[in-house]
C-alpha positions as CSV (number, residue, x, y, z in Angstrom):
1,X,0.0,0.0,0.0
2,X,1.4,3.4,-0.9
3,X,2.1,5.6,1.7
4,X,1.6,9.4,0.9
5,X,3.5,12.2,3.1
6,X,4.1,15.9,2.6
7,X,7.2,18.0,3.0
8,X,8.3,21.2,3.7
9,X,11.8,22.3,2.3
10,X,13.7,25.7,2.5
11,X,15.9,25.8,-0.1
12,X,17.9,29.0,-1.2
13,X,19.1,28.8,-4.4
14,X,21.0,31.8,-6.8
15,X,19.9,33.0,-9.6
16,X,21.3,32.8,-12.9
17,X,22.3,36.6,-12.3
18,X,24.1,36.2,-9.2
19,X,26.1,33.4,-10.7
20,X,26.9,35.1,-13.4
21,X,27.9,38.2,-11.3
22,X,29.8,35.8,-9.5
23,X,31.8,34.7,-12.1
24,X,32.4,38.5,-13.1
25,X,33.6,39.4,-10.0
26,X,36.2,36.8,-10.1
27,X,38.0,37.6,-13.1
28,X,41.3,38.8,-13.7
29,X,41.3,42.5,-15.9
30,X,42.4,40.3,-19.0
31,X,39.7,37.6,-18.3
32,X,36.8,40.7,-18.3
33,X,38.1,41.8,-21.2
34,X,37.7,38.8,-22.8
35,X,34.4,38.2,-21.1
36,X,33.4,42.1,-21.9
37,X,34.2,41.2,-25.8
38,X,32.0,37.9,-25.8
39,X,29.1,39.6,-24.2
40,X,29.3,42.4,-27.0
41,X,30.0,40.3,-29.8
42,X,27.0,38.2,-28.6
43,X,24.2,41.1,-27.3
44,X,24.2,43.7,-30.6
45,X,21.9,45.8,-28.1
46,X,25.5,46.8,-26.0
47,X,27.2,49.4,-27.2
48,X,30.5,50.8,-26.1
49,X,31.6,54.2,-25.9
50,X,30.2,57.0,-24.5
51,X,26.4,57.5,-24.9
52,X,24.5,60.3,-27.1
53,X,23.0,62.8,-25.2
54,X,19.5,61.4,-24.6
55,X,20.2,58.4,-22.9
56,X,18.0,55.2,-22.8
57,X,16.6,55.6,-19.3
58,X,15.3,59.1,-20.8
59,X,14.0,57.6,-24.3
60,X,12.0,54.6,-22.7
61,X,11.2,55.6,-19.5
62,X,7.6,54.9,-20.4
63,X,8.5,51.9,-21.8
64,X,10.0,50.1,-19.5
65,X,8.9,49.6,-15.9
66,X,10.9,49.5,-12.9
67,X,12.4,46.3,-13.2
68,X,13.3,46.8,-16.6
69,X,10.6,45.0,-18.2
70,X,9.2,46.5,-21.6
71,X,5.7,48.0,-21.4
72,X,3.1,47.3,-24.1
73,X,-0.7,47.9,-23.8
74,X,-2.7,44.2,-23.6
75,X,-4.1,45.0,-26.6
76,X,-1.1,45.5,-28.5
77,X,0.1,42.0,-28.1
78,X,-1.7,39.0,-26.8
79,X,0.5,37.5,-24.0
80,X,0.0,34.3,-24.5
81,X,0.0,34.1,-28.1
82,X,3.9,35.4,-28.5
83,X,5.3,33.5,-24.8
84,X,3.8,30.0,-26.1
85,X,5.9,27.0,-24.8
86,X,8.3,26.3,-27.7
87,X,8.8,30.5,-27.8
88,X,10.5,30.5,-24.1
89,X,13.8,32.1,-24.3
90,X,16.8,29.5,-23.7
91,X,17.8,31.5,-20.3
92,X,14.6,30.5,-18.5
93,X,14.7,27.0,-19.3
94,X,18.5,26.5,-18.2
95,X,19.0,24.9,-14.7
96,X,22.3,26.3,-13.7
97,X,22.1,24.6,-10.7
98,X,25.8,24.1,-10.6
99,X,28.3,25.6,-8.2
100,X,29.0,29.2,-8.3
101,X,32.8,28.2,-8.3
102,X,32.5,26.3,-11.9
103,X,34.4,28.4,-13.9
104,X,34.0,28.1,-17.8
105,X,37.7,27.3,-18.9
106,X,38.6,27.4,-22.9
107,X,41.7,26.3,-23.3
108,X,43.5,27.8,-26.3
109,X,45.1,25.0,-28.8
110,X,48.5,26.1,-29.9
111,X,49.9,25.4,-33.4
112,X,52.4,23.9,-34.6
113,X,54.0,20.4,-33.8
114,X,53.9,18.8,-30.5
115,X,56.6,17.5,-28.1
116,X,55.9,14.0,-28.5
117,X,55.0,14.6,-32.5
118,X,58.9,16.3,-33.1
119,X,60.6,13.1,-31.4
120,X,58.5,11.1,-34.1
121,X,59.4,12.7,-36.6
122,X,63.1,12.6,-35.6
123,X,62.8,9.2,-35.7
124,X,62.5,9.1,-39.6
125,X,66.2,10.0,-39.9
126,X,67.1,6.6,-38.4
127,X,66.9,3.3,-40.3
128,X,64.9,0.5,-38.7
129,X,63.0,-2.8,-39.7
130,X,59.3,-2.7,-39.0
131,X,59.7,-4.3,-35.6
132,X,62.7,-1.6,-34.4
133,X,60.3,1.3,-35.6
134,X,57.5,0.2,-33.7
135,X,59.2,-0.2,-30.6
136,X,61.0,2.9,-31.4
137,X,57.7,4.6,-31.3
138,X,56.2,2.9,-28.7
139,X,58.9,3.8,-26.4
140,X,58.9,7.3,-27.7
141,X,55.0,7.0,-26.5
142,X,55.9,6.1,-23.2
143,X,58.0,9.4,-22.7
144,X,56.3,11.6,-20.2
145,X,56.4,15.6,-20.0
146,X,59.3,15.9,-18.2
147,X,60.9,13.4,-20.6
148,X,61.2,10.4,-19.0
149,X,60.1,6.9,-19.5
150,X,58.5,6.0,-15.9
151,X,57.6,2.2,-16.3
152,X,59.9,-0.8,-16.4
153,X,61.2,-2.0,-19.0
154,X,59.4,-5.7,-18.5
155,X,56.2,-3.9,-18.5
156,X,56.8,-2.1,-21.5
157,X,57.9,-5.6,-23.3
158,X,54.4,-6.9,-21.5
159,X,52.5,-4.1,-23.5
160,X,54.2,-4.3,-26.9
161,X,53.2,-8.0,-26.9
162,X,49.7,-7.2,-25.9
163,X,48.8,-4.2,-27.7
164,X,50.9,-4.3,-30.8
165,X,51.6,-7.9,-31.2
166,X,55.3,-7.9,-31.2
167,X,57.0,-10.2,-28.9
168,X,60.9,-9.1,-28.2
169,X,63.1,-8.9,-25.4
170,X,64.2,-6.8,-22.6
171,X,67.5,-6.6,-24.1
172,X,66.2,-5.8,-27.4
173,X,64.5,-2.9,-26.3
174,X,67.2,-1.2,-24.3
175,X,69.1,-1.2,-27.0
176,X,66.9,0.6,-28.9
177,X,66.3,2.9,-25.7
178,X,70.5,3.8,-25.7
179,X,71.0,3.6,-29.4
180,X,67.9,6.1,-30.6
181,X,65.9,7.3,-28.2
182,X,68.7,8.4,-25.8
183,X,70.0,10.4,-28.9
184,X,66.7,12.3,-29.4
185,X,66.9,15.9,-29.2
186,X,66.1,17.3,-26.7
187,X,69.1,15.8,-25.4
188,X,68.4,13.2,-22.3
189,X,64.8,12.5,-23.0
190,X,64.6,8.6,-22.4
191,X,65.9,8.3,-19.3
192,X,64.8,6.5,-16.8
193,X,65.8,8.4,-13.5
194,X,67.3,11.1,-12.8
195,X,70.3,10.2,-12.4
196,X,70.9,8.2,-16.0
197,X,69.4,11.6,-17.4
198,X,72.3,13.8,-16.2
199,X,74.4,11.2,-17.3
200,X,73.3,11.1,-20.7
201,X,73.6,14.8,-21.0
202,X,77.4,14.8,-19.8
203,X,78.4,12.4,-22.2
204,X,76.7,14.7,-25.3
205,X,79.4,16.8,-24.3
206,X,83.1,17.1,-25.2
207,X,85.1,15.1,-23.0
208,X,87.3,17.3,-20.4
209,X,88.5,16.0,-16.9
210,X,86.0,17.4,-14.6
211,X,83.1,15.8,-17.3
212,X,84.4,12.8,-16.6
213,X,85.0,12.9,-12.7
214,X,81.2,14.3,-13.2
215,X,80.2,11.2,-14.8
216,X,81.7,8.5,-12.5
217,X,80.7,10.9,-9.4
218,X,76.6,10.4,-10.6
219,X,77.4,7.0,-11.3
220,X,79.2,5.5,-8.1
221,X,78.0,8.4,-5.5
222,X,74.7,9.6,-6.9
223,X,73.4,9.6,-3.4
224,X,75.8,11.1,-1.6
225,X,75.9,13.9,-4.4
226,X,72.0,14.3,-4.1
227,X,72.2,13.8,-0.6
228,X,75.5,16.8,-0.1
229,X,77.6,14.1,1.4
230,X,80.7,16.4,0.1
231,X,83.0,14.9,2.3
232,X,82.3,11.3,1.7
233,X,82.9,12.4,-2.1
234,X,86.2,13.8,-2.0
235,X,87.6,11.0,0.4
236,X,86.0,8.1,-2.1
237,X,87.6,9.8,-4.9
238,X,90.5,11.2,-3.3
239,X,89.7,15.0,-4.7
240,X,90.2,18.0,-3.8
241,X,87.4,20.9,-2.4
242,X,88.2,22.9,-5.7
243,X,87.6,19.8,-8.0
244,X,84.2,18.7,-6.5
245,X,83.1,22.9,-6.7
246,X,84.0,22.6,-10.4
247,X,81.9,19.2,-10.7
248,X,79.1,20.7,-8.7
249,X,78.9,24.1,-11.0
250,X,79.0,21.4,-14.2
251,X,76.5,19.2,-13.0
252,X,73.9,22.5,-12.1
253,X,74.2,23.5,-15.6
254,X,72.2,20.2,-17.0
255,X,68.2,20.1,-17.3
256,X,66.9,17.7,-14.6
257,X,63.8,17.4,-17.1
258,X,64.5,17.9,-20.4
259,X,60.6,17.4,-21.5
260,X,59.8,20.5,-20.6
261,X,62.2,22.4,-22.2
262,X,60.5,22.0,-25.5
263,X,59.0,25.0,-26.7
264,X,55.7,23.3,-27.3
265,X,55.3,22.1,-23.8
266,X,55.9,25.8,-22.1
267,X,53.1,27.3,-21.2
268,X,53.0,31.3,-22.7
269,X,54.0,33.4,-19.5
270,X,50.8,35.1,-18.7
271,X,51.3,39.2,-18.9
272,X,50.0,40.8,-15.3
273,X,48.0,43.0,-16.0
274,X,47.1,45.2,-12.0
275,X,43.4,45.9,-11.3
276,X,44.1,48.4,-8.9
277,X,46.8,51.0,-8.8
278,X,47.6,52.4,-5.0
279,X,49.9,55.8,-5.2
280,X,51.4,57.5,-2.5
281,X,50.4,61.0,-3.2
282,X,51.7,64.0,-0.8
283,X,52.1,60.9,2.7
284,X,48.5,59.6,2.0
285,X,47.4,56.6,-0.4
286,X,45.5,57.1,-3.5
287,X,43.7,53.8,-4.4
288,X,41.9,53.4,-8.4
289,X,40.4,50.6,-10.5
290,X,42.2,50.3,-13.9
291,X,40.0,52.1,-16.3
292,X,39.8,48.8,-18.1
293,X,37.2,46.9,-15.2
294,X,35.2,50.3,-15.9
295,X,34.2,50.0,-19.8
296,X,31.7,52.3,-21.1
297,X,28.2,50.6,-22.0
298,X,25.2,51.7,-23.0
299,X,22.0,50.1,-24.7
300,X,22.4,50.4,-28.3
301,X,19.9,53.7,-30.0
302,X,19.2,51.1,-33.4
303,X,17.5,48.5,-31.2
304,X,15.7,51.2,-29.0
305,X,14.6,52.8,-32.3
306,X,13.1,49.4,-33.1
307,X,11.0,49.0,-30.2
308,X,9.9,52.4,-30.9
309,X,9.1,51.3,-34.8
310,X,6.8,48.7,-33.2
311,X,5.0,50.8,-30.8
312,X,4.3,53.5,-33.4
313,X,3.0,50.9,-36.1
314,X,-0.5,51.0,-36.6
315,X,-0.4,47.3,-37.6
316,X,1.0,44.5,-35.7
317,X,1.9,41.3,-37.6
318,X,3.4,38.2,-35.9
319,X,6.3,38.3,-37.2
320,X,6.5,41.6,-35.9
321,X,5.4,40.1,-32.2
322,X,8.3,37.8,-33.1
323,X,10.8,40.8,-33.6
324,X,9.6,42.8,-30.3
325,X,10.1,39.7,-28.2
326,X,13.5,38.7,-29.5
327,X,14.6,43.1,-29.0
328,X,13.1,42.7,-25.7
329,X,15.3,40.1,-24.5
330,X,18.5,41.4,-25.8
331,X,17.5,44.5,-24.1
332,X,16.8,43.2,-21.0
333,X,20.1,41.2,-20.8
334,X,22.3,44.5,-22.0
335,X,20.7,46.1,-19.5
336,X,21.6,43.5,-16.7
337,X,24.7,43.0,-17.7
338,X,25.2,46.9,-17.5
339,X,24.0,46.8,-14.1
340,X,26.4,44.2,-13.6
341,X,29.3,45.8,-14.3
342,X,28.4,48.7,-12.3
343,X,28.2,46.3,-9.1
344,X,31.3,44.5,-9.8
345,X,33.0,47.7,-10.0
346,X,31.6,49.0,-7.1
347,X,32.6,45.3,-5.6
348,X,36.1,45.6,-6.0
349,X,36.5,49.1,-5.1
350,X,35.0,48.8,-1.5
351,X,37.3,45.5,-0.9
352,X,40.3,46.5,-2.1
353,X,39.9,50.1,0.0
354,X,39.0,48.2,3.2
355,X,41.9,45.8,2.4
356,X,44.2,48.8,1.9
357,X,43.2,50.6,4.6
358,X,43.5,47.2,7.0
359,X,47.2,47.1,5.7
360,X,47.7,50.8,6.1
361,X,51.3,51.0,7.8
362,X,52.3,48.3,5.1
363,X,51.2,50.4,1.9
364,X,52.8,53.2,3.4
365,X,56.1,51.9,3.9
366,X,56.5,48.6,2.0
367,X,57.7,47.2,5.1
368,X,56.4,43.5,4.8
369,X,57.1,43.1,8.7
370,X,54.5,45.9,9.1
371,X,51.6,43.6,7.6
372,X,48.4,42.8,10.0
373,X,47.6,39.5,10.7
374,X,44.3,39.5,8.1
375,X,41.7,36.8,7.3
376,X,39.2,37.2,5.1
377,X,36.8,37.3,7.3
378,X,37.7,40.5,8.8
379,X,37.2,42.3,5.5
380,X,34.0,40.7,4.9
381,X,32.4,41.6,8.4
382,X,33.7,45.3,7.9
383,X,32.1,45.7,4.2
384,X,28.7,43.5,4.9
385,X,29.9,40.8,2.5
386,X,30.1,37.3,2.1
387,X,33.5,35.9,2.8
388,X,33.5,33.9,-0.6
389,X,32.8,37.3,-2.4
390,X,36.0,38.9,-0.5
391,X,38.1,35.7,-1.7
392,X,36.8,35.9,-5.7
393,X,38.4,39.4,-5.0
394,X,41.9,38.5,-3.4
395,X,42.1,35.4,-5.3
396,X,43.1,36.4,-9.1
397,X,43.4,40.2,-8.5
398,X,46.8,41.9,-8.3
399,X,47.8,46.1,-7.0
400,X,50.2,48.1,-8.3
401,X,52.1,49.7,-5.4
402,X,55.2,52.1,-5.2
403,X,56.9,48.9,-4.4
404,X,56.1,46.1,-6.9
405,X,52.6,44.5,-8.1
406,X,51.8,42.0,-5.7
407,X,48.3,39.7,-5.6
408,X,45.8,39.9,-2.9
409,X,45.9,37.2,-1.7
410,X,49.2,37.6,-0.3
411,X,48.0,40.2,1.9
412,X,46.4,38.2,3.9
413,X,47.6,36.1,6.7
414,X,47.1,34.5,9.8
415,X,48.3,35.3,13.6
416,X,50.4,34.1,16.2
417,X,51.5,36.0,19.6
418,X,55.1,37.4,20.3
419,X,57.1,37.1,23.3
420,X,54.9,40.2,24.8
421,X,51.8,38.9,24.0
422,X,51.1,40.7,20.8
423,X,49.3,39.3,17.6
424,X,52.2,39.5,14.6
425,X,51.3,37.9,11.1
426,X,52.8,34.8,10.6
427,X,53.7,37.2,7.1
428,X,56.3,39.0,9.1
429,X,57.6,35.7,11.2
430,X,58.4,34.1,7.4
431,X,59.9,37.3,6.2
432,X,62.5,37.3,9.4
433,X,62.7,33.0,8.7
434,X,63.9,33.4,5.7
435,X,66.1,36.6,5.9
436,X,68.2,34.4,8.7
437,X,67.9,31.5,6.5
438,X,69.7,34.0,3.3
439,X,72.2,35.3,5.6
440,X,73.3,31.8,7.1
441,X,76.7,30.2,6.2
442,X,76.0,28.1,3.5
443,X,79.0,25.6,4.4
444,X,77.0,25.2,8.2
445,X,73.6,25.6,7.4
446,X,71.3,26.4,10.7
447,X,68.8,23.5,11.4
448,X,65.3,23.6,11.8
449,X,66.0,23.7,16.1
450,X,68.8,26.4,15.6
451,X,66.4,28.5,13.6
452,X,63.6,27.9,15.9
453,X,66.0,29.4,19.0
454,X,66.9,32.5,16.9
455,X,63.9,33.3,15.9
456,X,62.8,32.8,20.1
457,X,65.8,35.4,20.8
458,X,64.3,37.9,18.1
459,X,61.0,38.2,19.8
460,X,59.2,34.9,18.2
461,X,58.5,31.7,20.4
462,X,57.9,28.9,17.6
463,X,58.5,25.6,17.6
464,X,60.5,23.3,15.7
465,X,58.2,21.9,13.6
466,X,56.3,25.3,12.9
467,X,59.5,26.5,11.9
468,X,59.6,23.5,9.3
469,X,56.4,24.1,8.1
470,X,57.0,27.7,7.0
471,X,60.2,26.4,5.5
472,X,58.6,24.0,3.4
473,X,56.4,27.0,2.7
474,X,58.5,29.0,2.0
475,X,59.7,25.9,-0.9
476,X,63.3,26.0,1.1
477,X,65.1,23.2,1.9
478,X,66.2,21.5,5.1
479,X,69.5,22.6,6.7
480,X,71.4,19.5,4.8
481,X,70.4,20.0,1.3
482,X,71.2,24.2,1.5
483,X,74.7,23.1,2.5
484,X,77.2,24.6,-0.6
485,X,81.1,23.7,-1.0
């Protein structure tokens, strides 16, 4: 028997418009500009420039109501002739109930030949039999980015016999791995470690004595070399402090991945491009918007002229009904999108001032030890926004300040107490970390304890292994691996 109940649900749930004012907020100044382009290309009722003298508020302020909706007489138009199901614009039927985080990525295709396509072709310039090409390419295949072959070389015979149908040998194809593919420019691609990459590289080169103490170094010490066992090194191979430096400065000059060197694989440096410009003008900070978040938009005359065509015909004809409807909704969507704008604008503006004015001492100076412990939340309570609103501000958005253009984001940091019971941003506690890590001797590197006391003696009780943590942080090694010659 089938039980019937009834529910009640609250559900809140954002609008197409709010995502999509969302996702404008988020953008980067190159991203809108991109976005800005799209919209007009797409809407021929937005117009850029500055507007003619009677604006469109003025011209159809009795045509629209307050919402922006178009205003024609009942009798004009019957209703439910011209908004029939299969008429409904595409914007009413979409769900969009996705996340307001989903960001629409295109990812631009670059010509021209690709890294794994230009060892191919290199490999045309050898001579094989059918079985040596097809394990020449299947190898070749098995090259990741970075240029190395990851897998073993059983598992790769396992998968020629499998996939292609040829059934070889281990042996045969390493040979084929040190005869050709170890050859391939660029030069160490193949490998399969580090280690039998630098070696590769080295022997590419013309032969001189420290190339070849280089050589037998990476291939009987590897570890102790990675692992800066420098004295080990020069009592195995009975060398001097000089020698090893000059082995040490040879070795540092090879490309520990030699995939991504290829011009293909590089991704284009992105340009930065500052959304706001702080300026110290006369002891007191200036703070603007780059002109280019504030285009100029207006609703285009031709299409309001066309609504006004209809309204002043005496006859109406349904594909004239058709016409109106189709004007009214690009209308309506330049206009939102107009209003959006505006609000982003006026989105970034209040942020970045509270932001700037949070970090006050900091912009004034450019004295990173001067930064306020900051979380976003403390912006968002002082400007009556969401804290995800504050972070699609600080996340992608970069200043210009007298002392370099830095990204939000960075701004903002968590606290920890001094000796005297202060709050200090843990910003100013990795700035100190790693000036005493840069002014260390680099033949007695300090540890992670001996940093931890000095930074205890300047002020800064932290322990060891928060001390390691802002290290790693800060992508710098442990005390063993900074150690030089």
């Amino acid at each position: 028997m089938l039980k019937q109940s009834l529910q009640y649900k609250l559900l809140q749930k954002l609008s197409p418009q709010q995502i999509q004012l969302m996702k404008l907020i988020q953008l980067p100044t190159q991203a809108f500009e991109e976005r800005l382009k799209q919209e007009i290309e797409e809407n021929p009722a937005l117009d850029t420039g500055k507007e003619e003298s009677d604006s469109f508020d003025e011209d159809l302020s009795n045509e629209f109501d307050d919402t922006g909706n178009e205003k024609i007489e009942a009798e004009d138009i019957n209703i439910d002739e011209y908004l029939s199901d299969d008429e409904i614009p595409n914007y009413k039927t979409q769900a969009n109930n996705y996340s307001a985080d989903d960001e629409e990525k295109n990812v631009p295709y670059a010509a021209g030949t690709s890294f794994h396509q230009s060892l191919k072709n290199q490999l045309n310039t050898y001579s094989f039999n059918d079985e040596e090409k097809a394990i020449a390419e299947f190898l070749v295949g098995s090259i990741d980015d970075s240029g190395y072959i990851r897998r073993d070389i059983l598992d790769l015979v396992d998968d020629l016999a499998f996939t292609a149908n040829i059934f070889t040998t281990e042996e045969k194809v390493i040979s084929i791995l040190k005869r050709v593919i170890h050859t391939l420019e660029p030069i160490g691609v193949g490998a399969r470690d580090l280690k039998e990459c630098l070696i590769i590289q080295l022997k590419t080169k013309s032969k001189t004595k420290i190339r070849s103490l280089a050589i037998q170094i990476l291939d009987e010490a590897f570890d102790h070399f990675v692992k800066k066992h420098y004295k080990k090194i020069q009592e195995k191979f009975h060398i001097s402090e000089e020698e090893l430096k000059e082995v040490n400065t040879e070795i540092s000059k090879l490309n520990p991945k030699p995939g991504s060197s290829y011009a293909g694989n590089n991704k284009i440096a992105e340009q930065i491009v500052p959304d706001f410009s702080i300026k110290l003008i006369d002891g007191e900070l200036d703070l603007t918007l780059n002109s280019r978040n504030a285009p100029e938009l207006h609703i285009s005359r031709e299409y309001n002229n066309m609504l006004k065509g209809y309204q002043e015909s005496s006859t109406k004809s349904k594909s004239q009904k058709d016409a109106v409807f189709f004007i009214k909704q690009k209308l309506d969507a330049a206009k939102w999108f107009i209003d959006a704008i505006k609000q982003r604008q006026q989105t970034l503006l209040i942020t970045m001032n509270t932001i700037m004015h949070y970090q006050y001492e900091y912009f004034l100076t450019g004295d990173e030890r001067k930064l306020k412990p900051m979380i976003l939340k403390d912006i968002a309570d002082k400007i009556n926004m969401d804290v995800s609103t504050v972070s699609r501000v600080a996340n992608s958005k970069y200043v210009s300040t007298p002392y370099g253009t830095k990204l939000i984001k960075e701004f903002f940091s968590e606290s920890m107490k001094n000796d005297q019971g202060e709050d200090v941003s843990t910003r100013e506690i990795k700035k100190i970390l790693e000036t005493v890590i840069t002014e260390e001797n680099k033949k007695k590197p300090l540890t992670d304890e001996k940093l931890a006391n000095i930074l205890k003696e300047k002020g800064y009780p932290i322990a060891r292994r928060t001390i390691a943590k802002y290290r790693e942080q800060l992508d710098l090694p442990v005390a063993r691996l900074r150690k030089e010659i």
